[in-house]
C-alpha positions in Angstrom: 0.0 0.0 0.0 1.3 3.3 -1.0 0.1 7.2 -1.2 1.7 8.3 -4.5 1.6 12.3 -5.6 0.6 13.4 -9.4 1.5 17.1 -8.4 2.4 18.8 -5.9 2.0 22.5 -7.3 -0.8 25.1 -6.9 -3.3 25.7 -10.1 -0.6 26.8 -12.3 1.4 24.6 -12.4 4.9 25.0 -13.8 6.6 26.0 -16.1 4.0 28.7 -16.0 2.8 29.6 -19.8 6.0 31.7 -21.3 7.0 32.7 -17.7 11.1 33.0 -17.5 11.8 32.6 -14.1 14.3 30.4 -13.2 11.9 27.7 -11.9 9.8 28.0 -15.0 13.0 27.7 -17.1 14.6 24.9 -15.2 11.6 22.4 -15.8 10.7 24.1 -19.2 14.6 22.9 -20.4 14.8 19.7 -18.4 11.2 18.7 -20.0 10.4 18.5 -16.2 6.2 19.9 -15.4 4.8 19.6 -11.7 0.9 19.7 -12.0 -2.0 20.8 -9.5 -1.9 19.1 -6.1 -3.3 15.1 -6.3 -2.6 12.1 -5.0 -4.0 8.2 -4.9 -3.3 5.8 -2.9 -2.9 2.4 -4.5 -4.1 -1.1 -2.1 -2.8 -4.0 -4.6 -4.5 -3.2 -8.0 -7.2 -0.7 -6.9 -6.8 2.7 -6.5 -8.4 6.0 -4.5 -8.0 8.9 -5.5 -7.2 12.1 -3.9 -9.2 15.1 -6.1 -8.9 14.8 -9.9 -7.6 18.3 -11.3 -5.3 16.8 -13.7 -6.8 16.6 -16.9 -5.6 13.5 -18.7 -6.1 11.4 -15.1 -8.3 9.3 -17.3 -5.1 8.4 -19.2 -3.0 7.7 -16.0 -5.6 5.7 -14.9 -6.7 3.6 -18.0 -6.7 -0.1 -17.3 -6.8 0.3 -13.2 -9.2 0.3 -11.1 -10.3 3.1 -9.3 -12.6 2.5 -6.4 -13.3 6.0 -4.9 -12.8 9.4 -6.0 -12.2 11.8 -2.4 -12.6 15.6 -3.5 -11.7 18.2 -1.1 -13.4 20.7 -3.4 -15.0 21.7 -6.7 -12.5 24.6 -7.8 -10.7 23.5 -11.4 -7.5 22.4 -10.3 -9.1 19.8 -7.9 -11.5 18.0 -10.3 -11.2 19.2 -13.7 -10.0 15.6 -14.6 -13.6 14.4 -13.9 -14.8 15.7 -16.8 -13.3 13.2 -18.7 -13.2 10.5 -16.1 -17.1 10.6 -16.2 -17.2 8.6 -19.4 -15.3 5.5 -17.9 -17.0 2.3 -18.4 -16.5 1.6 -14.7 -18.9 3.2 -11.8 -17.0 5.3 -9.6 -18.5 6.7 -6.5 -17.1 10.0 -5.6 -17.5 11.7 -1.9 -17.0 15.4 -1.9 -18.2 18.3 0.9 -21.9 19.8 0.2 -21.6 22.3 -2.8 -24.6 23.5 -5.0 -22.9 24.6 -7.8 -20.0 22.0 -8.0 -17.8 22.2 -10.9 -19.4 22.9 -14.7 -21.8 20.6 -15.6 -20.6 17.7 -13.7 -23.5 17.4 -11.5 -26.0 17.3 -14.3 -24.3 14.9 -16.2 -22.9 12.5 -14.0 -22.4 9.9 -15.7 -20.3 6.8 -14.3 -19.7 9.3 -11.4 -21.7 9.0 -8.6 -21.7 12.1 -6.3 -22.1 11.3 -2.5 -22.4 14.5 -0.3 -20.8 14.2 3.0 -20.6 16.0 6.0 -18.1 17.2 8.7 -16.3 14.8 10.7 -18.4 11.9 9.1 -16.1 8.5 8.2 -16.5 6.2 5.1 -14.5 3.3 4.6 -12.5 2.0 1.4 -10.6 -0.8 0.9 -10.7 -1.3 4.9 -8.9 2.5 4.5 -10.5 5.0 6.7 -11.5 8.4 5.5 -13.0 11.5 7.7 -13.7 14.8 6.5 -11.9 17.8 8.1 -13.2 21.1 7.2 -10.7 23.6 6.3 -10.8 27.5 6.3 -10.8 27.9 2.0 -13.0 30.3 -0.6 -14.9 27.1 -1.3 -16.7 24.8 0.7 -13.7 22.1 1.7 -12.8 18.9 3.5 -9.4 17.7 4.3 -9.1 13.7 4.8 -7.8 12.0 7.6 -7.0 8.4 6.7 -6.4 5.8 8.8 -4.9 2.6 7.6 -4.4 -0.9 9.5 -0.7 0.5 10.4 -0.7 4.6 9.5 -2.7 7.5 10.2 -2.3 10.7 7.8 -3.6 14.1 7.5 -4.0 15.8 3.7 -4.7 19.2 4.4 -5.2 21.1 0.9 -6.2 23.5 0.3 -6.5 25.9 3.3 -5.8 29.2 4.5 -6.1 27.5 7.7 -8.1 25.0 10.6 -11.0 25.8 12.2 -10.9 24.8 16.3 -13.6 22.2 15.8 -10.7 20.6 13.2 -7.4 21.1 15.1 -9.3 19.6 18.3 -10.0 16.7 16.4 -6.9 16.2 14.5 -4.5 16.9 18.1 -6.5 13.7 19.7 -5.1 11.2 16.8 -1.6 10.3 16.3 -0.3 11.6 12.7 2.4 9.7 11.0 2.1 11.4 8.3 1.0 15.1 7.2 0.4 17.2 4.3 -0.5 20.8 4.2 -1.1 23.7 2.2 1.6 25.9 2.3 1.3 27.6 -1.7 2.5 31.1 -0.6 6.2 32.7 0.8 6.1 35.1 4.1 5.8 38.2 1.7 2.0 36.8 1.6 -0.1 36.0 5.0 -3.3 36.8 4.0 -5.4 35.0 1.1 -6.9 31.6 0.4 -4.0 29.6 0.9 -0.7 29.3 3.7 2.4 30.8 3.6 5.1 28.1 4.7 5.6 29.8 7.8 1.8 29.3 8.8 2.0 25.8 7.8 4.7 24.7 9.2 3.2 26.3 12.8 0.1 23.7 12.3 2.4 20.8 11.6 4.1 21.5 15.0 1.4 22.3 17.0 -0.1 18.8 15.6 2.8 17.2 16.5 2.8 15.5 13.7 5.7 12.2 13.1 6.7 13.3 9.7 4.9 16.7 8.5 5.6 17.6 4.2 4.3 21.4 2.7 2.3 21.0 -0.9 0.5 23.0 -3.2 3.2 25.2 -3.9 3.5 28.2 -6.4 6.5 28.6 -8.9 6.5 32.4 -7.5 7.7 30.5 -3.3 9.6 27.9 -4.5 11.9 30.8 -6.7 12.3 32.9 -3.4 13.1 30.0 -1.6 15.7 29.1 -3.9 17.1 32.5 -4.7 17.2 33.5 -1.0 18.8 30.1 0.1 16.0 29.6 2.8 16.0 26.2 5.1 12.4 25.4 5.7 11.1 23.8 8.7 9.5 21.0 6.7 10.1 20.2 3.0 7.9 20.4 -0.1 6.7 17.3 -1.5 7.3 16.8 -4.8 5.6 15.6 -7.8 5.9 11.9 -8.4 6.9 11.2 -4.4 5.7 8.0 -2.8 5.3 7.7 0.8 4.9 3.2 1.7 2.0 3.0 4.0 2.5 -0.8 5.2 
């Protein structure tokens, strides 16, 4: 069992289109891309996925089995993939927080999708894989997940500008092996939808977490942090990182 990341970037992505700064221009000339923040976790030869933003994740997924869909939110970059993935030939049920406008037309033509509203703090089960919904502090209605397996628990925290009480209350009474938190924006930025690093790196302490990683990052931070030599508290994860849950 592992919990694999697609991207680890914010909705840009990068290279950004014809942007030359030296993040953009290191992946553009190493053929190198890092896409919108998802993840899946694969359990043998079934997969659950963390939000669908990317938009050929019907591709990456052809031929596999995917046996849940968990969407922290209908902006773009978290489940633009679904409006291909809609046409697979295999049911998919897909739990998401309560939303009445969702994303484009995918709640009126659903599809192989099947949408399953759920609330705060409720728990569904996958795969004997544990799932609650957090709510985070976001310009959308959004869920984090924490997910408990037989041997790990882990927190996915995107995306947030930060944790209600109601959620750091619940998430300080569980041990967390593993965290993962929004932390898109540098200190010149502390106000907005999102975290600075700074911010989220002070939730991953006061958690306590065992092994705490920043995502959803912007090519705008990870160019200061390189240019002004910073040492984080916590690293970035990066696209394509696999993290062994057994």
């Amino acid at each position: 069992m592992k919990l694999k990341f697609l991207g680890t970037a914010d909705s840009a992505g990068f290279p950004v289109h014809n942007c030359l700064c030296n993040v953009c221009v290191y992946h553009r000339e190493k053929g190198l891309q890092n896409l919108s923040t998802s993840a899946y976790i694969k359990i043998d030869d079934s997969h659950i996925l963390l939000d669908a933003g990317i938009e050929n994740i019907s591709n990456i997924f052809d031929g596999k089995k995917i046996k849940s869909i968990f969407l922290t939110h209908f902006h773009a970059d978290h489940c633009l993939g679904l409006l291909r993935l809609r046409h697979s030939n295999d049911y998919i049920p897909c739990y998401h927080p309560k939303d009445e406008n969702g994303f484009s037309d995918l709640f009126k033509h659903k599809h192989s999708i099947g949408y399953n509203e759920i609330k705060e703090f409720e728990s569904i089960i996958v795969e004997n894989i544990k799932f609650t919904s957090i709510p985070l502090k976001h310009s959308k209605n959004t869920f984090g997940y924490f997910i408990e397996t037989k041997n790990v628990n882990i927190a996915y925290l995107t995306d947030c500008s930060g944790l209600p009480i109601e959620s750091m209350k619940f998430l300080k009474n569980k041990k967390i092996d593993y965290a993962f938190i929004d932390a898109c924006y540098d200190e010149r930025k502390n106000t907005g939808n999102h975290l600075n690093y700074i911010q989220a790196s002070d939730i991953l302490d006061e958690l306590k977490v065992k092994n705490g990683y920043l995502m959803h990052i912007s090519h705008t931070t990870l160019e200061y942090i390189l240019e002004n030599n910073i040492i984080l508290r916590y690293k970035y994860v990066k696209a394509n990182d696999e993290f062994y849950l057994d």
